[in-house]
N, C-alpha and C positions, 0 to 999 in steps of 0.2 A: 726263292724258287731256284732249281737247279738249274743251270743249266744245257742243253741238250748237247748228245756227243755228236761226232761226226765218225762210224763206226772205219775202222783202217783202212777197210776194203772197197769202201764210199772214195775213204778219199784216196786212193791208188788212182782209182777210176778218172778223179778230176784231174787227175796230175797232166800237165803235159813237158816237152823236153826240148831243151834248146841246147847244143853245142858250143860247150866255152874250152879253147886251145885244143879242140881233138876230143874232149869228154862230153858223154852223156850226162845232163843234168836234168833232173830234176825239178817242176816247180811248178806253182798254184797262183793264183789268181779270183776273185772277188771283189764285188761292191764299185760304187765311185764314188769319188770323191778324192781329198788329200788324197797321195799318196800313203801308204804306210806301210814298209817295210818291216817283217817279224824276221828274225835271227837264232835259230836254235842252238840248243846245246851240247856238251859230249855226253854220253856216245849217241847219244837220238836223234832226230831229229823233224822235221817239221811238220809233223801230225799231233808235235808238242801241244801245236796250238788250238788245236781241233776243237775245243771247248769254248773259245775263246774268237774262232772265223766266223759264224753267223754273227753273233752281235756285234761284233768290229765290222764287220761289210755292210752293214746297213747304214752307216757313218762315212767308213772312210775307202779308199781303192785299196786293196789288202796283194800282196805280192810276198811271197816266199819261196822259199826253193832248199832240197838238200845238199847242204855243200858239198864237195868235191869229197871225197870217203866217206860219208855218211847216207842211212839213210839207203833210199832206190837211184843214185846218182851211182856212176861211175867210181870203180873203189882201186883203182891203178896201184899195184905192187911196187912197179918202177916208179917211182915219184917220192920228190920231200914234198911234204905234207906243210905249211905254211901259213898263217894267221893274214897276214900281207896279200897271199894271193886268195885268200877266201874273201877279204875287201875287194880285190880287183874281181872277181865274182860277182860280188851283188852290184856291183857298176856294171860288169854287163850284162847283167839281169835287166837293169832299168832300164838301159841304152838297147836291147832285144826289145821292150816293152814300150819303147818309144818315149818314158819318162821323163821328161826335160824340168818340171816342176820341181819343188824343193819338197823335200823327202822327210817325213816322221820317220824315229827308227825306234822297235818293241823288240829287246832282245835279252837272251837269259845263258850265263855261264859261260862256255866256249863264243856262242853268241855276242857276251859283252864287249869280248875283245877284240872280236871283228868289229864293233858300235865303238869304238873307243878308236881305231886305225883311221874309222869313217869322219868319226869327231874330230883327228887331228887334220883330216884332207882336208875338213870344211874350212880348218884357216888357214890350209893351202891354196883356196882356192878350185880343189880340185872337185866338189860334190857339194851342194847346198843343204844343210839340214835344218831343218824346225823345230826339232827336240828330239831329246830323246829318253827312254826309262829303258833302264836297267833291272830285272832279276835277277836272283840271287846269282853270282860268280866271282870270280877271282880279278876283280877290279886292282889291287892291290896284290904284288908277291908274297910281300909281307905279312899278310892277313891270311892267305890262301891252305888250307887243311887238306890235302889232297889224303881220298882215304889208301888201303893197303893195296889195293887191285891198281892203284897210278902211282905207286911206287914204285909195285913188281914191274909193271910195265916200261918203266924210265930206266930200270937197271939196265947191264946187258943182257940178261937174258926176258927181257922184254918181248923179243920175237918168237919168243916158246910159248912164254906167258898168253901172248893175243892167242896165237895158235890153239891153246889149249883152253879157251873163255869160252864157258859155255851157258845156257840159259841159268840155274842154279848160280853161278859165280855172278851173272846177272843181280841174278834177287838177291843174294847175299849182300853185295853192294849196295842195291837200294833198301832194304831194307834199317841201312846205319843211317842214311842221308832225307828218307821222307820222317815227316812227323809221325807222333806215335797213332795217331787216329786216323789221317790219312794215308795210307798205302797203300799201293795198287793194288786191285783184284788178282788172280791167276790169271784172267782173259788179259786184263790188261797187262800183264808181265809177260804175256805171250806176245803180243801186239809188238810190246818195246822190243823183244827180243828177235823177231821178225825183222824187224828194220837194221837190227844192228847185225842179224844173221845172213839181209842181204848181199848179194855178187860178193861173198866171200868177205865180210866183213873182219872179223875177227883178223884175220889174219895182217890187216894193215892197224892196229891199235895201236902198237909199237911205234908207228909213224905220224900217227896222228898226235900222241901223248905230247909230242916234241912240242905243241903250244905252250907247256908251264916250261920252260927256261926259254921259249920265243919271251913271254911275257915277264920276262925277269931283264931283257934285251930293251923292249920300247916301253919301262914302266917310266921313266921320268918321259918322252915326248907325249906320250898318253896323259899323262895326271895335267903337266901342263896347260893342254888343250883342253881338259875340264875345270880347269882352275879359271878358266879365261870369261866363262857365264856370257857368253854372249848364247850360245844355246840352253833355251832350258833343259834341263835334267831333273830326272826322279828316279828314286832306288823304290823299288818295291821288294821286299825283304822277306822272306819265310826265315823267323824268328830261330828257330828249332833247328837249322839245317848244321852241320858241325863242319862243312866243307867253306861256307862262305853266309854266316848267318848273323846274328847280330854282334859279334865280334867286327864282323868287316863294315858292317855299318859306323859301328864307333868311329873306326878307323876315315870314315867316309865323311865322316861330322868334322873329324880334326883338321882334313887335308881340302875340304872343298869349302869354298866361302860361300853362308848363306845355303846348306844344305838341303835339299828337301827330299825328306825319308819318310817311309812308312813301312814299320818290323807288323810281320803280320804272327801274333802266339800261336804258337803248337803246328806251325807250317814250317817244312823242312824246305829241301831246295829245287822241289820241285811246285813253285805256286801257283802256275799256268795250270794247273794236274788236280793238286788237291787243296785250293780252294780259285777255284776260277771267277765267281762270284766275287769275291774281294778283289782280288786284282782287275775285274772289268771298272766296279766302281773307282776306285783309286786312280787305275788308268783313266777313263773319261772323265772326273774329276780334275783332274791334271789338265789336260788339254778344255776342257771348256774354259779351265780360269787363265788360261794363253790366248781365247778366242777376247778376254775382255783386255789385254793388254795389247792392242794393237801398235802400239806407238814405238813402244819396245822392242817389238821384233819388227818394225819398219826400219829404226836407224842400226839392226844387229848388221 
Protein backbone atom coordinates (compact mmCIF):
# COMPACT_ATOMS: atom_id res chain seq x y z
CA UNK A 1 0.00 0.00 0.00
CA UNK A 2 1.36 3.47 -0.74
CA UNK A 3 2.16 5.48 1.20
CA UNK A 4 0.59 9.01 1.72
CA UNK A 5 2.42 12.22 0.57
CA UNK A 6 2.67 15.26 2.71
CA UNK A 7 1.93 17.81 -0.28
CA UNK A 8 5.05 20.81 -0.21
CA UNK A 9 2.68 23.36 0.62
CA UNK A 10 1.24 21.25 3.84
CA UNK A 11 4.49 21.07 4.91
CA UNK A 12 5.86 24.81 4.55
CA UNK A 13 2.85 25.41 6.59
CA UNK A 14 4.20 23.10 9.64
CA UNK A 15 7.66 24.44 9.40
CA UNK A 16 8.71 26.60 12.16
CA UNK A 17 12.17 28.70 12.57
CA UNK A 18 14.84 28.95 15.06
CA UNK A 19 18.10 31.20 14.77
CA UNK A 20 21.37 29.45 14.54
CA UNK A 21 24.71 32.20 14.41
CA UNK A 22 22.33 35.11 12.83
CA UNK A 23 20.41 32.55 10.19
CA UNK A 24 16.96 31.76 9.75
CA UNK A 25 16.47 28.14 9.80
CA UNK A 26 14.24 26.01 9.06
CA UNK A 27 12.66 22.92 10.69
CA UNK A 28 9.91 20.28 11.64
CA UNK A 29 8.91 18.51 14.38
CA UNK A 30 6.39 15.21 15.04
CA UNK A 31 5.36 12.25 17.14
CA UNK A 32 6.99 11.09 20.61
CA UNK A 33 8.89 9.04 21.53
CA UNK A 34 12.97 8.29 20.91
CA UNK A 35 14.34 10.99 19.52
CA UNK A 36 15.00 10.72 15.72
CA UNK A 37 16.85 12.85 13.81
CA UNK A 38 16.31 12.81 9.57
CA UNK A 39 19.33 14.61 7.53
CA UNK A 40 18.75 15.45 3.95
CA UNK A 41 20.56 15.73 1.10
CA UNK A 42 22.10 17.87 -1.83
CA UNK A 43 20.55 20.02 -3.46
CA UNK A 44 17.06 19.26 -1.49
CA UNK A 45 16.14 19.11 1.30
CA UNK A 46 13.69 18.09 4.00
CA UNK A 47 10.44 17.59 2.58
CA UNK A 48 12.75 14.55 1.21
CA UNK A 49 11.15 12.86 3.95
CA UNK A 50 7.55 13.64 3.64
CA UNK A 51 6.62 10.04 2.62
CA UNK A 52 8.21 8.75 5.31
CA UNK A 53 7.05 11.75 8.62
CA UNK A 54 3.50 10.01 9.30
CA UNK A 55 4.69 6.63 9.76
CA UNK A 56 8.04 7.53 11.52
CA UNK A 57 6.02 9.82 14.08
CA UNK A 58 3.63 7.44 15.17
CA UNK A 59 6.95 5.58 16.74
CA UNK A 60 9.27 7.76 17.24
CA UNK A 61 9.75 12.10 18.09
CA UNK A 62 10.80 13.06 14.42
CA UNK A 63 12.97 16.57 14.30
CA UNK A 64 14.38 17.80 11.03
CA UNK A 65 15.32 21.06 9.68
CA UNK A 66 16.90 22.57 6.28
CA UNK A 67 20.27 23.17 6.59
CA UNK A 68 21.96 26.20 6.38
CA UNK A 69 21.69 26.93 2.08
CA UNK A 70 19.22 24.56 1.57
CA UNK A 71 15.93 24.36 1.19
CA UNK A 72 13.59 27.57 3.10
CA UNK A 73 16.64 28.16 5.54
CA UNK A 74 18.73 31.05 5.04
CA UNK A 75 20.98 30.82 1.87
CA UNK A 76 23.97 33.54 2.92
CA UNK A 77 26.25 34.58 -0.19
CA UNK A 78 28.85 35.71 2.38
CA UNK A 79 29.70 32.38 4.03
CA UNK A 80 31.73 29.08 3.50
CA UNK A 81 29.37 26.60 3.38
CA UNK A 82 30.75 23.48 5.72
CA UNK A 83 29.90 19.83 6.63
CA UNK A 84 31.34 20.52 10.33
CA UNK A 85 29.08 23.41 10.89
CA UNK A 86 25.91 21.62 9.40
CA UNK A 87 26.81 19.00 12.52
CA UNK A 88 27.03 21.87 14.88
CA UNK A 89 23.46 22.79 13.45
CA UNK A 90 21.69 19.80 14.18
CA UNK A 91 23.15 20.04 17.97
CA UNK A 92 21.50 23.19 18.19
CA UNK A 93 18.56 22.09 16.72
CA UNK A 94 18.37 19.47 19.64
CA UNK A 95 19.58 21.82 22.35
CA UNK A 96 16.60 24.63 20.87
CA UNK A 97 14.37 21.44 21.31
CA UNK A 98 15.44 20.82 24.63
CA UNK A 99 16.84 17.21 23.50
CA UNK A 100 19.07 15.78 26.18
CA UNK A 101 18.10 11.99 25.24
CA UNK A 102 20.36 9.99 22.98
CA UNK A 103 19.60 10.54 19.41
CA UNK A 104 18.69 7.91 16.32
CA UNK A 105 20.01 9.62 13.18
CA UNK A 106 17.90 8.74 9.45
CA UNK A 107 20.09 10.41 6.97
CA UNK A 108 20.74 10.37 3.08
CA UNK A 109 23.84 11.78 0.66
CA UNK A 110 24.96 15.22 1.90
CA UNK A 111 23.04 14.12 4.86
CA UNK A 112 25.37 11.02 5.45
CA UNK A 113 28.09 13.27 6.11
CA UNK A 114 26.85 15.36 8.49
CA UNK A 115 25.67 11.48 10.39
CA UNK A 116 29.14 10.39 9.91
CA UNK A 117 30.79 14.12 11.93
CA UNK A 118 27.78 13.20 14.52
CA UNK A 119 29.20 9.59 14.63
CA UNK A 120 32.74 10.68 15.24
CA UNK A 121 31.37 13.36 18.15
CA UNK A 122 29.67 10.45 19.78
CA UNK A 123 33.14 9.06 20.70
CA UNK A 124 34.08 12.27 21.48
CA UNK A 125 31.88 12.49 23.92
CA UNK A 126 30.43 15.30 22.45
CA UNK A 127 26.42 13.93 21.31
CA UNK A 128 25.03 10.53 22.25
CA UNK A 129 23.73 8.37 19.48
CA UNK A 130 21.65 5.08 19.19
CA UNK A 131 22.12 4.30 15.62
CA UNK A 132 22.26 5.24 12.85
CA UNK A 133 21.14 4.19 8.72
CA UNK A 134 22.60 5.72 6.18
CA UNK A 135 20.92 6.33 2.33
CA UNK A 136 22.45 6.33 -0.54
CA UNK A 137 25.76 8.91 -0.41
CA UNK A 138 29.26 9.31 -0.63
CA UNK A 139 30.26 7.60 2.56
CA UNK A 140 33.54 6.86 1.07
CA UNK A 141 35.70 9.44 -1.67
CA UNK A 142 36.67 6.74 -3.20
CA UNK A 143 33.45 5.19 -4.15
CA UNK A 144 31.79 8.62 -4.67
CA UNK A 145 30.51 9.30 -8.72
CA UNK A 146 29.63 12.81 -8.69
CA UNK A 147 27.54 13.44 -11.91
CA UNK A 148 28.55 16.32 -14.63
CA UNK A 149 26.44 19.41 -12.97
CA UNK A 150 29.09 18.65 -9.50
CA UNK A 151 31.88 18.76 -11.58
CA UNK A 152 30.88 21.98 -13.41
CA UNK A 153 30.24 23.24 -10.20
CA UNK A 154 33.66 22.26 -8.33
CA UNK A 155 35.64 24.00 -11.37
CA UNK A 156 36.26 27.67 -11.24
CA UNK A 157 33.67 28.70 -13.00
CA UNK A 158 31.36 26.92 -10.67
CA UNK A 159 29.86 30.38 -9.69
CA UNK A 160 28.30 30.87 -13.24
CA UNK A 161 27.46 27.42 -13.40
CA UNK A 162 25.08 27.76 -9.95
CA UNK A 163 24.04 31.05 -11.49
CA UNK A 164 22.82 29.69 -14.47
CA UNK A 165 20.90 26.19 -12.91
CA UNK A 166 17.80 26.10 -13.74
CA UNK A 167 14.65 23.70 -13.27
CA UNK A 168 15.56 21.73 -16.66
CA UNK A 169 19.32 21.28 -15.67
CA UNK A 170 17.44 20.15 -12.45
CA UNK A 171 15.64 17.25 -14.20
CA UNK A 172 18.44 16.46 -16.39
CA UNK A 173 20.34 15.72 -13.34
CA UNK A 174 17.81 13.54 -11.77
CA UNK A 175 16.93 11.99 -14.35
CA UNK A 176 20.85 10.03 -14.56
CA UNK A 177 20.54 9.40 -10.80
CA UNK A 178 16.66 8.01 -9.93
CA UNK A 179 15.76 4.50 -11.15
CA UNK A 180 14.35 3.79 -14.35
CA UNK A 181 10.71 3.20 -13.10
CA UNK A 182 10.91 5.52 -10.46
CA UNK A 183 11.19 9.21 -11.30
CA UNK A 184 9.59 12.09 -10.25
CA UNK A 185 6.49 13.38 -11.73
CA UNK A 186 6.64 17.09 -13.39
CA UNK A 187 4.69 18.17 -10.00
CA UNK A 188 7.16 16.62 -8.14
CA UNK A 189 10.27 18.19 -10.18
CA UNK A 190 8.47 21.24 -9.55
CA UNK A 191 8.17 20.82 -5.81
CA UNK A 192 12.14 19.90 -5.81
CA UNK A 193 12.85 22.78 -7.82
CA UNK A 194 10.94 25.17 -5.46
CA UNK A 195 13.15 24.36 -2.75
CA UNK A 196 16.19 24.53 -4.49
CA UNK A 197 14.90 27.86 -6.12
CA UNK A 198 14.28 29.29 -2.72
CA UNK A 199 15.96 32.83 -1.21
CA UNK A 200 18.16 32.62 -4.28
CA UNK A 201 19.33 29.22 -4.24
CA UNK A 202 21.16 28.62 -7.19
CA UNK A 203 23.35 31.16 -6.78
CA UNK A 204 25.17 29.65 -3.49
CA UNK A 205 25.70 25.87 -5.17
CA UNK A 206 29.27 26.83 -6.01
CA UNK A 207 29.55 26.95 -2.16
CA UNK A 208 27.74 24.39 -0.95
CA UNK A 209 29.57 21.71 -3.68
CA UNK A 210 32.82 22.37 -1.40
CA UNK A 211 31.38 19.11 0.81
CA UNK A 212 33.15 16.47 -1.83
CA UNK A 213 36.84 17.55 -1.14
CA UNK A 214 35.54 18.65 2.76
CA UNK A 215 34.82 14.82 2.63
CA UNK A 216 38.10 13.77 0.95
CA UNK A 217 39.61 16.02 4.34
CA UNK A 218 37.60 13.89 7.42
CA UNK A 219 37.31 10.49 5.37
CA UNK A 220 39.84 8.57 7.54
CA UNK A 221 38.26 10.21 11.35
CA UNK A 222 34.89 9.43 9.76
CA UNK A 223 35.41 5.67 8.57
CA UNK A 224 37.25 5.13 11.79
CA UNK A 225 34.38 6.15 14.01
CA UNK A 226 32.19 3.60 12.06
CA UNK A 227 34.75 1.03 12.17
CA UNK A 228 34.39 1.17 16.06
CA UNK A 229 30.43 -0.64 16.14
CA UNK A 230 29.63 0.43 19.18
CA UNK A 231 26.75 2.29 17.28
CA UNK A 232 24.65 0.32 15.22
CA UNK A 233 24.51 1.12 11.49
CA UNK A 234 22.55 0.20 8.36
CA UNK A 235 23.04 1.28 4.78
CA UNK A 236 19.86 1.31 3.03
CA UNK A 237 20.99 1.28 -0.64
CA UNK A 238 18.93 2.09 -4.04
CA UNK A 239 20.77 -0.39 -5.99
CA UNK A 240 20.52 1.63 -9.45
CA UNK A 241 21.77 4.86 -8.26
CA UNK A 242 25.32 5.56 -10.39
CA UNK A 243 26.43 8.37 -7.85
CA UNK A 244 26.60 6.22 -4.65
CA UNK A 245 24.80 2.76 -5.34
CA UNK A 246 25.76 -0.61 -5.10
CA UNK A 247 29.34 0.01 -5.99
CA UNK A 248 29.68 2.03 -2.55
CA UNK A 249 27.99 -0.56 -0.84
CA UNK A 250 30.80 -3.22 -1.77
CA UNK A 251 33.03 -0.87 -0.72
CA UNK A 252 30.90 -0.61 2.56
CA UNK A 253 31.14 -4.53 3.11
CA UNK A 254 35.06 -4.31 2.71
CA UNK A 255 35.84 -1.48 5.12
CA UNK A 256 33.08 -2.01 7.97
CA UNK A 257 33.15 -5.07 10.27
CA UNK A 258 30.15 -7.02 10.36
CA UNK A 259 28.12 -4.95 7.86
CA UNK A 260 24.65 -4.65 7.64
CA UNK A 261 23.31 -3.66 4.20
CA UNK A 262 20.31 -3.67 2.21
CA UNK A 263 20.71 -2.88 -1.96
CA UNK A 264 17.28 -2.12 -2.80
CA UNK A 265 16.84 -3.29 -7.28
CA UNK A 266 15.91 -0.72 -9.69
CA UNK A 267 16.11 2.33 -6.92
CA UNK A 268 18.50 4.96 -7.82
CA UNK A 269 19.49 7.49 -5.12
CA UNK A 270 16.73 8.78 -4.09
CA UNK A 271 14.97 5.90 -1.87
CA UNK A 272 13.13 7.89 0.70
CA UNK A 273 11.28 9.21 -2.86
CA UNK A 274 10.91 6.23 -4.92
CA UNK A 275 10.37 3.56 -2.96
CA UNK A 276 9.52 4.70 0.62
CA UNK A 277 7.62 1.58 1.50
CA UNK A 278 11.00 -0.33 1.48
CA UNK A 279 12.95 1.86 3.22
CA UNK A 280 10.15 2.24 6.02
CA UNK A 281 10.22 -1.63 6.33
CA UNK A 282 13.98 -2.03 6.38
CA UNK A 283 14.29 0.99 8.61
CA UNK A 284 11.75 -0.32 11.53
CA UNK A 285 13.21 -3.74 10.94
CA UNK A 286 16.49 -2.38 12.04
CA UNK A 287 15.62 -0.72 15.09
CA UNK A 288 12.96 -3.26 16.36
CA UNK A 289 15.91 -5.92 16.39
CA UNK A 290 18.04 -3.12 18.57
CA UNK A 291 14.81 -3.03 20.87
CA UNK A 292 15.81 -6.92 21.62
CA UNK A 293 19.49 -6.35 22.19
CA UNK A 294 19.30 -4.43 25.07
CA UNK A 295 22.52 -5.41 26.92
CA UNK A 296 24.53 -4.28 24.04
CA UNK A 297 23.63 -0.86 23.80
CA UNK A 298 23.67 -0.64 27.71
CA UNK A 299 27.50 -1.47 28.02
CA UNK A 300 28.02 0.70 24.29
Amino acid sequence: MPLPEIPLCVWRKRGQTFVFRGRAVRYWTAGQGEPLLLIHGFPTASWDWHYLWQPLAQRYRLIACDMLGFGDSDKPVDHEYSLLEQADLQQALLAHLNVEQTVHVLAHDYGDSVAQELLARHYESRIHLGSCVFLNGGLFPETHRPVLMQKLLLSPLGWMIGRAFSRDALVKSFRQIFGPQSRPTESEMDDFWSLVDSNHGPRILHKLIAYIPERRVQRDRWISAMQRGDVPLRVIDGEDDPISGAHMVERYRELIPEPDTVLLPGIGHYPQTEAPAQVLKHYLAFRDRLVSLPLKAACS
